[in-house]
C-alpha positions as CSV (number, residue, x, y, z in Angstrom):
1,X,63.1,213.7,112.5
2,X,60.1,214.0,115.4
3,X,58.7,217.0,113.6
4,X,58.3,215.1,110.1
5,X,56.7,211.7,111.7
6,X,54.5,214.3,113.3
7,X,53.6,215.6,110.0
8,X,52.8,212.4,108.0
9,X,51.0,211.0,110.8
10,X,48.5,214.0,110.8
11,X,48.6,213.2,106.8
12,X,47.3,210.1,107.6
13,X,44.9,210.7,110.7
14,X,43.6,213.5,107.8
15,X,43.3,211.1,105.4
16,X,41.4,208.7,107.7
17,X,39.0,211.1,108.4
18,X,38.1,212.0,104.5
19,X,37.9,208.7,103.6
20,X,35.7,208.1,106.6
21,X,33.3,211.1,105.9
22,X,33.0,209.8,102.0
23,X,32.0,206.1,103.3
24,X,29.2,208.1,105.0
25,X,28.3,209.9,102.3
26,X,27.7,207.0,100.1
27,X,26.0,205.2,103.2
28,X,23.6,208.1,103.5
29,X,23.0,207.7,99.6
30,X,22.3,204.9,99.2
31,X,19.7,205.2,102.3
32,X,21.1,202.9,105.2
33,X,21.5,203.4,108.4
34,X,24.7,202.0,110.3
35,X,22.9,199.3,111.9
36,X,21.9,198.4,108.4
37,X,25.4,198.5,106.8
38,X,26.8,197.0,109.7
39,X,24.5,194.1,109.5
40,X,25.6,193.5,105.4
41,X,29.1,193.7,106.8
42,X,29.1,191.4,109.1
43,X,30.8,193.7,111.5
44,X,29.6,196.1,114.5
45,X,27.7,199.8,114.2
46,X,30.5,200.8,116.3
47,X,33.0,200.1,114.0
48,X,30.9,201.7,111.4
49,X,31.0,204.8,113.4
50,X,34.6,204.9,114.3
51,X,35.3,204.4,110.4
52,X,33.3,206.8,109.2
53,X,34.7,209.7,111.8
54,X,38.3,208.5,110.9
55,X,39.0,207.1,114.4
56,X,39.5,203.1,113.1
57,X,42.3,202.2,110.7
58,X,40.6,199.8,108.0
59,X,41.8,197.3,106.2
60,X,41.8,197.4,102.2
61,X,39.2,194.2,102.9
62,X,36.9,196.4,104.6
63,X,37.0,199.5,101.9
64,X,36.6,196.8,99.3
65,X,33.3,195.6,101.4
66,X,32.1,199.4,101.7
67,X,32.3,199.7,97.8
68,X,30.4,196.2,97.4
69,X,27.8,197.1,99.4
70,X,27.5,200.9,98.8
71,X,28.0,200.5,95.0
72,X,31.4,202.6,94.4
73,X,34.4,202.2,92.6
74,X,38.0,202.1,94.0
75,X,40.2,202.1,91.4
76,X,43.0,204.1,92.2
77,X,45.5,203.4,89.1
78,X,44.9,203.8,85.7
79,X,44.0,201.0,83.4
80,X,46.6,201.0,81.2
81,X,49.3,200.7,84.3
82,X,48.0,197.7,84.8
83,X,49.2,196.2,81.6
């Protein structure tokens, strides 16, 4: 049991970590600096940094402030699940 809650927590510490680096690119893209984005979020550079090298577990409030302010889309089901 130890061996698989070892595995999905370095499935989710991996997963931090990509989702971080792609909040970075699309910061870098879009031409701010963490300061900058920081500022428009209302929250600190630090936690900017953290996010972005997948050391801070984020709220789905915070990705949904990323994608307002770095202009991406977070869809993750299809439309027509929805209905």
């Amino acid at each position: 049991m130890e061996n698989l809650q070892q595995t999905k927590e370095d499935f989710i510490i991996s997963n931090r970590f990509i989702i971080g680096g792609e909040i970075r690119k699309y910061r870098e893209k879009k031409g701010y600096s963490q300061d900058r984005l920081a500022s428009l979020m209302g929250i600190s550079r630090a936690t900017i940094s953290k996010i972005e090298n997948g050391k801070f577990a984020f709220s789905i409030d915070y990705l949904a402030k990323f994608a307002w302010h770095l202009d991406f889309d977070i869809t993750i089901f299809e439309k027509r699940l929805l209905n």
